[in-house]
Biopython code that builds the backbone (N, CA, C, O; Angstrom):
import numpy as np
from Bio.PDB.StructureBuilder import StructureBuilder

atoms = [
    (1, "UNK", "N", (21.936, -12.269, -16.396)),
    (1, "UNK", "CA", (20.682, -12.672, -15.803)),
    (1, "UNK", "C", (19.661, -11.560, -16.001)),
    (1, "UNK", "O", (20.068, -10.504, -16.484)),
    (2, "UNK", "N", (18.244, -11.701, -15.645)),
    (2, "UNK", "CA", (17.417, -10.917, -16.631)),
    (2, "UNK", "C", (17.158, -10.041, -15.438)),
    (2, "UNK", "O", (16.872, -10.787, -14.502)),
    (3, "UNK", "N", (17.132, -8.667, -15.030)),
    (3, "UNK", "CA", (17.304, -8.055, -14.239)),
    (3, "UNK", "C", (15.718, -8.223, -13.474)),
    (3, "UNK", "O", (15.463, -7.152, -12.923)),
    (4, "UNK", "N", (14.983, -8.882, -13.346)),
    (4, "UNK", "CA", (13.916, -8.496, -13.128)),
    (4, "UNK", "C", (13.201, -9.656, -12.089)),
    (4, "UNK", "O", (12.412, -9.553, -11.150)),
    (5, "UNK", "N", (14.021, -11.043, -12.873)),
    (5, "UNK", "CA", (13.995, -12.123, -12.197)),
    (5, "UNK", "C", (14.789, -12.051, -10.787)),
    (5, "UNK", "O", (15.429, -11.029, -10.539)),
    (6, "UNK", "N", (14.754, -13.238, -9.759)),
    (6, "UNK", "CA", (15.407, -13.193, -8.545)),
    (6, "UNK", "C", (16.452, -13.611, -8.675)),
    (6, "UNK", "O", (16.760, -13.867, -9.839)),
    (7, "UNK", "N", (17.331, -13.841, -7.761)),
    (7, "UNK", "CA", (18.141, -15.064, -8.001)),
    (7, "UNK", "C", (19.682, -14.187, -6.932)),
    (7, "UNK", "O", (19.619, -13.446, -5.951)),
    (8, "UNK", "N", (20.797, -14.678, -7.646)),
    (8, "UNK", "CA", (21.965, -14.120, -6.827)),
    (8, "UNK", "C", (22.550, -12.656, -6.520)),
    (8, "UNK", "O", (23.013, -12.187, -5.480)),
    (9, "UNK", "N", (22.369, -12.115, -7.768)),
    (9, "UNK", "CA", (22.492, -10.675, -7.900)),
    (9, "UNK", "C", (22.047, -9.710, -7.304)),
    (9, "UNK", "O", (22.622, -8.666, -6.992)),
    (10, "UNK", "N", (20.213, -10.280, -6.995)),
    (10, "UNK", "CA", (19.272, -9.558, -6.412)),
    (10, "UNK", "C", (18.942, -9.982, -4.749)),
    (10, "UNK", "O", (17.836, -9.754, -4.259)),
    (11, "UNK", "N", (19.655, -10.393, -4.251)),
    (11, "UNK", "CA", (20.362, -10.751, -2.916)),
    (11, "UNK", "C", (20.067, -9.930, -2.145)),
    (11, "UNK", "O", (19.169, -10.189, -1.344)),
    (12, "UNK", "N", (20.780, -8.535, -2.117)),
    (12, "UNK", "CA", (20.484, -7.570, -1.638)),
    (12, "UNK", "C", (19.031, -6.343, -1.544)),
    (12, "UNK", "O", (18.489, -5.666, -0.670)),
    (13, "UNK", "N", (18.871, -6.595, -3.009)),
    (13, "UNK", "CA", (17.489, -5.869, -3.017)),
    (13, "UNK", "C", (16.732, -6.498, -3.779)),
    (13, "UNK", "O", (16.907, -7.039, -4.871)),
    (14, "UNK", "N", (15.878, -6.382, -3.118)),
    (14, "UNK", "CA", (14.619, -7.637, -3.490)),
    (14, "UNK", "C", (13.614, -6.667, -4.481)),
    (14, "UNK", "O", (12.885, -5.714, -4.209)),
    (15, "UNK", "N", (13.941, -7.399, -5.811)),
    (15, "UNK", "CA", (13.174, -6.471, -6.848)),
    (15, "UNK", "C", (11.566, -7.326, -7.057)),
    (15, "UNK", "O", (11.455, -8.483, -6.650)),
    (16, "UNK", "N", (10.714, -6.803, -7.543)),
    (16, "UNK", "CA", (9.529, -7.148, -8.081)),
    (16, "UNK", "C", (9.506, -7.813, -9.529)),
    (16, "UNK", "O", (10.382, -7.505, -10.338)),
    (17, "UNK", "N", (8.664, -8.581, -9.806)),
    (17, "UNK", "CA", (8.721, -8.940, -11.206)),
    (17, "UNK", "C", (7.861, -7.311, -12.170)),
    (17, "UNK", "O", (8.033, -7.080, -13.367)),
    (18, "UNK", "N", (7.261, -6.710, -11.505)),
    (18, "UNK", "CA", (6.532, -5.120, -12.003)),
    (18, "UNK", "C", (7.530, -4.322, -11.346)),
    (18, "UNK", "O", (7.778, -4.496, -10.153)),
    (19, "UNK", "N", (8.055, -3.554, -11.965)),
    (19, "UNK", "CA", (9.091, -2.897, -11.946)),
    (19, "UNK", "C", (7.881, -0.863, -11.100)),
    (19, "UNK", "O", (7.299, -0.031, -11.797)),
    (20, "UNK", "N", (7.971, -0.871, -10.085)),
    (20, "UNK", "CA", (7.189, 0.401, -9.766)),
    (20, "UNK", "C", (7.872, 1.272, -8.884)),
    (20, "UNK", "O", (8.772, 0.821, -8.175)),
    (21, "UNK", "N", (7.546, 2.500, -8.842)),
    (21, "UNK", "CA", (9.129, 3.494, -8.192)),
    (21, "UNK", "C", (7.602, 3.314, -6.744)),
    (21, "UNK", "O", (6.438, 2.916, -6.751)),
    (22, "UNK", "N", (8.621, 3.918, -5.656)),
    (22, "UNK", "CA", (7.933, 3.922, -4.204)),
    (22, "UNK", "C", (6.846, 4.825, -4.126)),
    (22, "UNK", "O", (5.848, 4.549, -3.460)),
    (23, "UNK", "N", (7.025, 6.439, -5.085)),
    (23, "UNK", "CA", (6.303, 7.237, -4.498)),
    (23, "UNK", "C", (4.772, 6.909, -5.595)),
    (23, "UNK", "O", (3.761, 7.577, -5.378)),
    (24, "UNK", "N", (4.777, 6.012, -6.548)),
    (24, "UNK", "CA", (3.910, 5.711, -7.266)),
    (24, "UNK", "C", (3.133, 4.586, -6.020)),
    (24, "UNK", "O", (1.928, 4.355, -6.119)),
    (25, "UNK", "N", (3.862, 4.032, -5.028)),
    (25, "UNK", "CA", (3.378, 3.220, -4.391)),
    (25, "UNK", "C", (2.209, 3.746, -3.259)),
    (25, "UNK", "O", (1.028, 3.554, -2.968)),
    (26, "UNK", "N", (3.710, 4.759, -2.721)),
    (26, "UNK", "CA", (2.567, 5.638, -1.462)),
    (26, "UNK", "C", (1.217, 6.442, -2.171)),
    (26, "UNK", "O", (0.218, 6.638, -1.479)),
    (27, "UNK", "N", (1.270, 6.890, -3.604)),
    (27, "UNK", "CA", (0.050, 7.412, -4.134)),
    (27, "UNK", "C", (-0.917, 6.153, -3.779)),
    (27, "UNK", "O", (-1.870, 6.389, -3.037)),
    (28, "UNK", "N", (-0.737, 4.893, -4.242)),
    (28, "UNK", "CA", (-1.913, 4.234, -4.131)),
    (28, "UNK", "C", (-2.494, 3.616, -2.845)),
    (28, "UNK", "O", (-3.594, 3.097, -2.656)),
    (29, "UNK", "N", (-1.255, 3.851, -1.852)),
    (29, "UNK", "CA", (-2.016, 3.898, -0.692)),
    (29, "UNK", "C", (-2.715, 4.774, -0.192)),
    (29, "UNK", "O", (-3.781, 4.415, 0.310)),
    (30, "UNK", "N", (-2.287, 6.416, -0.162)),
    (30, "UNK", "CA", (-2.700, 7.265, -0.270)),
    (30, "UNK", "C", (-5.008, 6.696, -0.982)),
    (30, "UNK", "O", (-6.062, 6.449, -0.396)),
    (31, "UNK", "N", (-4.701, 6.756, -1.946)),
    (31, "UNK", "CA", (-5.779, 6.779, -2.555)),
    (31, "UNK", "C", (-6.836, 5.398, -1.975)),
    (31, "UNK", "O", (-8.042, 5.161, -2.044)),
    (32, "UNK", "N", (-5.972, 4.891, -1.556)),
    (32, "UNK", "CA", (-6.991, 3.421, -0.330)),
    (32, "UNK", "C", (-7.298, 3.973, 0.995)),
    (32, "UNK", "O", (-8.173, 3.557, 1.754)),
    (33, "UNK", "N", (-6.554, 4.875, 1.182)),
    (33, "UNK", "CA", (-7.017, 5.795, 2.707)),
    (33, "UNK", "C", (-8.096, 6.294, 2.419)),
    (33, "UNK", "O", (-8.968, 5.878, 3.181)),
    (34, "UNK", "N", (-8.434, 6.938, 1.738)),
    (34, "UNK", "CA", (-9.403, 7.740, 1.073)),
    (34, "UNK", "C", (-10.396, 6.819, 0.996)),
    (34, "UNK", "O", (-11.363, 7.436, 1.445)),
    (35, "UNK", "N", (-10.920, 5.272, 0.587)),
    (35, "UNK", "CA", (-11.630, 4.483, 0.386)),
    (35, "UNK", "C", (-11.777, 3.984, 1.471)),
    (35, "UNK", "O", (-12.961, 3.666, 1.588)),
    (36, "UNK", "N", (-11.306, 3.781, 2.191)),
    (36, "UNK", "CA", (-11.287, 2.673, 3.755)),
    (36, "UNK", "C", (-12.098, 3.845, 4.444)),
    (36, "UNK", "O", (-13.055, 3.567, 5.166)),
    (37, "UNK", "N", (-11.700, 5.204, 4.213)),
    (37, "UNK", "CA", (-12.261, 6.169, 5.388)),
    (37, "UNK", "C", (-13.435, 6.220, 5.091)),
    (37, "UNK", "O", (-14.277, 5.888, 5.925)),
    (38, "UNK", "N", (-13.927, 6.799, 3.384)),
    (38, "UNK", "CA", (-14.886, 6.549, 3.095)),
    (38, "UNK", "C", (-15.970, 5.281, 3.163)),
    (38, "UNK", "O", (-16.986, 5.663, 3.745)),
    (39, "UNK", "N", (-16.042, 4.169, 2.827)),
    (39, "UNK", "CA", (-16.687, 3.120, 3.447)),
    (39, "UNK", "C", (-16.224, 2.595, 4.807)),
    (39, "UNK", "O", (-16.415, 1.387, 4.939)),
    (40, "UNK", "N", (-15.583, 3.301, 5.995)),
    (40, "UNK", "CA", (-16.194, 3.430, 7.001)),
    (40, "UNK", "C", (-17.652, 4.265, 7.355)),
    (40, "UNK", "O", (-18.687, 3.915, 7.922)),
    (41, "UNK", "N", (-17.372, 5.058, 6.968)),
    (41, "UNK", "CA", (-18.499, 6.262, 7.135)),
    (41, "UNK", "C", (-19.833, 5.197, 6.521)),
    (41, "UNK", "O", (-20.814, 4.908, 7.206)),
    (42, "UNK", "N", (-19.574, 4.655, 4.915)),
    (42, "UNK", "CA", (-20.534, 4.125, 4.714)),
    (42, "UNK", "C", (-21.344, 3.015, 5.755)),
    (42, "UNK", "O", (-22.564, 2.857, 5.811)),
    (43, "UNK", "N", (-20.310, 2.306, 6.552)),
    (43, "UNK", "CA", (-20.687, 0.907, 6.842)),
    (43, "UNK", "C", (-21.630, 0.735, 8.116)),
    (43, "UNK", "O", (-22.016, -0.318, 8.623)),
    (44, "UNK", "N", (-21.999, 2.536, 8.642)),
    (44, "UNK", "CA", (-22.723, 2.628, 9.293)),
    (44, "UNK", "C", (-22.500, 1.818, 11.110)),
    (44, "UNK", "O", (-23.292, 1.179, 11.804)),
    (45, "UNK", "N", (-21.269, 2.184, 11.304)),
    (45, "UNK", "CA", (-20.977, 1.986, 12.375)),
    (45, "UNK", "C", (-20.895, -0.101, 12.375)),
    (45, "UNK", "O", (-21.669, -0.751, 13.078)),
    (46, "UNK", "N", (-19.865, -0.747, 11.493)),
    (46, "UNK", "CA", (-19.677, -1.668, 10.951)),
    (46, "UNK", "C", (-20.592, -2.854, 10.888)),
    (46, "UNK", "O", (-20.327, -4.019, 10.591)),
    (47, "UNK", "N", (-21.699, -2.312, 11.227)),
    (47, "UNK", "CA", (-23.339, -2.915, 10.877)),
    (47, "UNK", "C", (-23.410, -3.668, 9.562)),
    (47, "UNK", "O", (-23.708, -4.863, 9.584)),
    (48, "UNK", "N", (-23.027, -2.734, 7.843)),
    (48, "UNK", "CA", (-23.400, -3.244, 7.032)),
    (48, "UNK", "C", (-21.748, -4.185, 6.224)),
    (48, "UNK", "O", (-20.641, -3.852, 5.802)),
    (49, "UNK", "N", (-22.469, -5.318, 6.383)),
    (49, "UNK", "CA", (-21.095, -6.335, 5.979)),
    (49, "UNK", "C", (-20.588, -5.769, 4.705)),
    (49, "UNK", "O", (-19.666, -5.033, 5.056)),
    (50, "UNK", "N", (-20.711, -5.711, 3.242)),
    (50, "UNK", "CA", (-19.978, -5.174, 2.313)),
    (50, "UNK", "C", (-19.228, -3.876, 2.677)),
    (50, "UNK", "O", (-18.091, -3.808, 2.208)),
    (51, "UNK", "N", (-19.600, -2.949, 3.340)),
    (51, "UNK", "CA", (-19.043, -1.550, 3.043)),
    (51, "UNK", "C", (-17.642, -2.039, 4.490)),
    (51, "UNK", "O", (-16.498, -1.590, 4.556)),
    (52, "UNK", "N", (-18.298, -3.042, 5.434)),
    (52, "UNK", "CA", (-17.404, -3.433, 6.589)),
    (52, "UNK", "C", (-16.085, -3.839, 5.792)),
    (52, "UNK", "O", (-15.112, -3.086, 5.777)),
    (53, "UNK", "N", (-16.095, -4.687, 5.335)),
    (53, "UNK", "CA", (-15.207, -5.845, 4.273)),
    (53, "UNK", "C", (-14.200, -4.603, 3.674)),
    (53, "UNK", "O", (-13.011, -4.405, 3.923)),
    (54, "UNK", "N", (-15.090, -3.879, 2.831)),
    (54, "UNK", "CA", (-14.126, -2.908, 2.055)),
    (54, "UNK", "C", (-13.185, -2.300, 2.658)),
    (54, "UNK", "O", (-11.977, -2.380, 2.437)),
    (55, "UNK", "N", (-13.962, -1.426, 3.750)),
    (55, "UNK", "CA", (-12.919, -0.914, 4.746)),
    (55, "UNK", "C", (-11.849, -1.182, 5.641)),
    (55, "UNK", "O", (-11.096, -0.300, 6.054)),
    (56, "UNK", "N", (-11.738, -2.806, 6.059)),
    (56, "UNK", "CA", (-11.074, -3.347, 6.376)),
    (56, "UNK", "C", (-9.973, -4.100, 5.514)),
    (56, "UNK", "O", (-8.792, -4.339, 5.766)),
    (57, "UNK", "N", (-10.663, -4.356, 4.551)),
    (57, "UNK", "CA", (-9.187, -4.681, 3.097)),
    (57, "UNK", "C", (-8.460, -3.255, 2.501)),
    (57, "UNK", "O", (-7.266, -3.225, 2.202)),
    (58, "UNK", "N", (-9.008, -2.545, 2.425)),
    (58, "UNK", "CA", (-8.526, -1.362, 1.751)),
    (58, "UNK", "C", (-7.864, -0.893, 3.019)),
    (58, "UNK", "O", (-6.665, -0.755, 2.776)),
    (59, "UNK", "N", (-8.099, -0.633, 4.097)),
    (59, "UNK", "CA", (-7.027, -0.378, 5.537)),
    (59, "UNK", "C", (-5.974, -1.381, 5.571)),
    (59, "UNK", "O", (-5.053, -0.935, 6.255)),
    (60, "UNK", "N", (-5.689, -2.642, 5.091)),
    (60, "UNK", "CA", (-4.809, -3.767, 5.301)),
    (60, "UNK", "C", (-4.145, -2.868, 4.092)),
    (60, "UNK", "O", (-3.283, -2.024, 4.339)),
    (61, "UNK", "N", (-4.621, -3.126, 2.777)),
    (61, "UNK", "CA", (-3.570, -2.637, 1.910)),
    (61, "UNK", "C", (-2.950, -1.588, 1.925)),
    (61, "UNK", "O", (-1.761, -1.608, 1.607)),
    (62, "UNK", "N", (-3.682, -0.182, 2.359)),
    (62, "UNK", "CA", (-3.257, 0.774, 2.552)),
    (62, "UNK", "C", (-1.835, 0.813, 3.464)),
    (62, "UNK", "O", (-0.867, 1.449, 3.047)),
    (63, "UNK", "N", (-1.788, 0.036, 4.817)),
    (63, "UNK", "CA", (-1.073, 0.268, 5.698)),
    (63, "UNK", "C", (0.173, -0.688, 5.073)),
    (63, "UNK", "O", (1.170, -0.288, 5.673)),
    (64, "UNK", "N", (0.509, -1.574, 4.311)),
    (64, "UNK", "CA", (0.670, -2.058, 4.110)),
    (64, "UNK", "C", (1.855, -1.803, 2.935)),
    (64, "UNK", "O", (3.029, -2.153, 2.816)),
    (65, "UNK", "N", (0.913, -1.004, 2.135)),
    (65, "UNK", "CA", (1.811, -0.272, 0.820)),
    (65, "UNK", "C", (2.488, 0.917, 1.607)),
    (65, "UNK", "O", (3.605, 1.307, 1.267)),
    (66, "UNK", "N", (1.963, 1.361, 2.419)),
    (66, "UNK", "CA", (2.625, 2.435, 3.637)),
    (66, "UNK", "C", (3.715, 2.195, 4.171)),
    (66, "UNK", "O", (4.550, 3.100, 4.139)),
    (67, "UNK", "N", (4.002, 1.144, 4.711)),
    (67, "UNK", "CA", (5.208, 0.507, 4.729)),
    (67, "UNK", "C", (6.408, -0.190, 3.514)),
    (67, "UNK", "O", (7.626, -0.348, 3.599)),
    (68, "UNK", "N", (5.799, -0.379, 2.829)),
    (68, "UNK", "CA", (6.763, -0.708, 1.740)),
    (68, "UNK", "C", (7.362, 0.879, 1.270)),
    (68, "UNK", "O", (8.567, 1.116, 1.192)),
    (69, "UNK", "N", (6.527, 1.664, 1.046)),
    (69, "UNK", "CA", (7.276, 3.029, 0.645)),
    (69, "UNK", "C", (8.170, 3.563, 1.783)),
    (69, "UNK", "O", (9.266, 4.011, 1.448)),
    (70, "UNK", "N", (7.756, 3.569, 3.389)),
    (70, "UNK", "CA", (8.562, 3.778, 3.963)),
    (70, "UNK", "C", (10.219, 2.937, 3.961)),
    (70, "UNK", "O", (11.265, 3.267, 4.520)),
    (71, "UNK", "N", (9.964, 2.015, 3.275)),
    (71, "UNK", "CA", (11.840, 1.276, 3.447)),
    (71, "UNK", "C", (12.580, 2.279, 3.288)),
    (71, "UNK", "O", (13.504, 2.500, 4.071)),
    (72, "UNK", "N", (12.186, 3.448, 1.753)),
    (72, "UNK", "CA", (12.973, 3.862, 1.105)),
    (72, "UNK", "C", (12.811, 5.671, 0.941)),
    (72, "UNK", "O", (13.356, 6.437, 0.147)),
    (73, "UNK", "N", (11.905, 5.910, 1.963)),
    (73, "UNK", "CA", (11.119, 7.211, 2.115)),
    (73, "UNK", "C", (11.232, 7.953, 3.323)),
    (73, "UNK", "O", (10.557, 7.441, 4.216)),
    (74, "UNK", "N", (11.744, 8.805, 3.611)),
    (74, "UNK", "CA", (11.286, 9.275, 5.155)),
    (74, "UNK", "C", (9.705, 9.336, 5.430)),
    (74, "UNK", "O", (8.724, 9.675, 4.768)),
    (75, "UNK", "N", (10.017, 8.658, 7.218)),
    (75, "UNK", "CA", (8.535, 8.898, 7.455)),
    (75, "UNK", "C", (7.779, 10.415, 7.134)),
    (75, "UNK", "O", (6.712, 10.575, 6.540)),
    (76, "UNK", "N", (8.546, 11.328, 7.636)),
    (76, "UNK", "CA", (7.533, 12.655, 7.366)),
    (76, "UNK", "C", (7.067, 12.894, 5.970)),
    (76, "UNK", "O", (5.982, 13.350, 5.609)),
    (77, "UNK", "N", (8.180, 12.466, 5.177)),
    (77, "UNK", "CA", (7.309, 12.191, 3.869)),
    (77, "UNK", "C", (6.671, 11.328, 3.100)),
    (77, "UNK", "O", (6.362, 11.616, 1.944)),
    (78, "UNK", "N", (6.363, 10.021, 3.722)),
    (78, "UNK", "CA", (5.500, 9.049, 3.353)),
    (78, "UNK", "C", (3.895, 9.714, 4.292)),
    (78, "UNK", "O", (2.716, 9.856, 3.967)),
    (79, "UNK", "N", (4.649, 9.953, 5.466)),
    (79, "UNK", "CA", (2.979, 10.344, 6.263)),
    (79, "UNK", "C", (2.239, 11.113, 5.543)),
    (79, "UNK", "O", (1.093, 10.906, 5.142)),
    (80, "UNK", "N", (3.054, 12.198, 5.350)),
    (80, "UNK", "CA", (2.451, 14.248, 4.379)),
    (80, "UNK", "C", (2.082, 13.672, 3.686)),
    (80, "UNK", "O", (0.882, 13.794, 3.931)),
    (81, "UNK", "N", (2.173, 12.746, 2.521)),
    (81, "UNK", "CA", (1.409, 12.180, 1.274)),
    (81, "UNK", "C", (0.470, 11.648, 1.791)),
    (81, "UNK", "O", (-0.374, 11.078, 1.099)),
]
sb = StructureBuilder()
sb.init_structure("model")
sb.init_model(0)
sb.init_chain("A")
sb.init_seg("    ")
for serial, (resi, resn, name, xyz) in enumerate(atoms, 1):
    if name == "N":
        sb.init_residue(resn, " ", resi, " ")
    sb.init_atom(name, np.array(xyz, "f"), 0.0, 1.0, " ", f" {name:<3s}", serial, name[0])
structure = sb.get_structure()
């Protein structure tokens, strides 16, 4: 079976069809923290709707990919990143 697809094998660990290691993951949350914080600051106390929007999707994903790296990460080292 094609290792990449789902099915019986992958039972136990639930692979992706994009094959990506965790700490490549927490980088890109990492790097959405950085954007969410920043267009907070922009959004002017969540007054201006675009910079609002950003900051609130880029905080969903961020926290989000934050947790997926933690399955397989200690917290102190998913947080430090």
């Amino acid at each position: 079976m094609n290792r990449w697809a789902f099915g019986q094998d992958n039972r136990h660990h639930a692979r992706s069809l994009i094959p990506i290691n965790r700490l490549e993951i927490l980088f890109v949350a990492g790097l959405l923290e950085v954007v969410w914080s920043v267009s907070m600051k922009a959004s002017d106390g969540f007054t201006r709707g675009l910079y609002t929007g950003i900051t609130l999707l880029a905080a969903g994903v961020s926290f989000f990919l934050l947790g997926l790296a933690m399955k397989s990460l200690p917290v102190g080292t998913a947080y430090a990143v």
